[in-house]
C-alpha positions in Angstrom: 0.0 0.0 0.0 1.2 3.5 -0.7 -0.3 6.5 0.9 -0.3 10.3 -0.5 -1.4 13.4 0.1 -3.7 15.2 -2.4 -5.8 18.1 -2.3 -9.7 18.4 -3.5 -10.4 21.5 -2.9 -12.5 22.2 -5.7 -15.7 20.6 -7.5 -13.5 20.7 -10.8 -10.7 19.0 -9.2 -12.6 15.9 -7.5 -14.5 15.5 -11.0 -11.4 14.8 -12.8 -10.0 12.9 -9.6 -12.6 10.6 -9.7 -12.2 10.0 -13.8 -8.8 9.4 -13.4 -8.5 6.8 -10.8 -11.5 5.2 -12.9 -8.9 4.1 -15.4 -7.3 1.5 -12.9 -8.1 -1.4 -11.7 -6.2 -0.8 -8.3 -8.3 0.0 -5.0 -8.3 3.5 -3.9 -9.2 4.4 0.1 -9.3 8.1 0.7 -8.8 8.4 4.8 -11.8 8.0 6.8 -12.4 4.7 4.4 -14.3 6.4 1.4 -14.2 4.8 -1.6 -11.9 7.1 -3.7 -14.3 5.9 -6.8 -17.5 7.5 -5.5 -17.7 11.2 -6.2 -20.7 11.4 -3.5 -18.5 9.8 -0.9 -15.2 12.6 -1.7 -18.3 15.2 -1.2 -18.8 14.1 2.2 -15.5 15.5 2.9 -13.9 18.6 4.2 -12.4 19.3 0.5 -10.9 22.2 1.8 -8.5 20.6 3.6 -5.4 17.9 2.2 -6.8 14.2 2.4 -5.0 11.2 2.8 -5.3 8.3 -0.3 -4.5 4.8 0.1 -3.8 3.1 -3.2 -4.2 -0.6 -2.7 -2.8 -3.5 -5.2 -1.3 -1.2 -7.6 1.0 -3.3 -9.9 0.9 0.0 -12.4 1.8 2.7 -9.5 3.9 4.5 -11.6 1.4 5.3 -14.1 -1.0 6.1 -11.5 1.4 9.0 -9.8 1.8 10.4 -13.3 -2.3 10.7 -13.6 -2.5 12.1 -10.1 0.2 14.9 -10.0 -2.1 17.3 -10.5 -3.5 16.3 -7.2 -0.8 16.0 -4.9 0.5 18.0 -1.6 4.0 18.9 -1.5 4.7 19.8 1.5 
């Protein structure tokens, strides 16, 4: 399992979020165990602040951190 940080913090950004990680098969836990997939779960979240993702079974994790750069936290 990897963990990273990503920010949400607008509708825009959890739209194309959620499209991305739709492209792979690997299971995606955003912390507070919401299904990373589900666009109503994300908006049960405080977007405004930096949310912790679990990716789960990735065997294509490189490919996955190139889709979600636009996403991440550097800190």
């Amino acid at each position: 399992m990897k963990t990273i940080k990503i920010s949400l913090n607008s509708i825009d950004k959890v739209k194309t979020f959620v499209n991305v990680i739709n492209r792979f098969d690997a299971e995606f836990d955003l912390v507070s165990v919401i299904d990373a997939k589900s666009i109503m779960g994300i908006f049960s979240l405080d977007i405004s602040k930096p949310i912790d993702l679990n990716i789960h079974n990735a065997d294509n994790l490189d490919e996955i951190m190139e889709q979600l750069q636009p996403y991440l936290v550097t800190e």
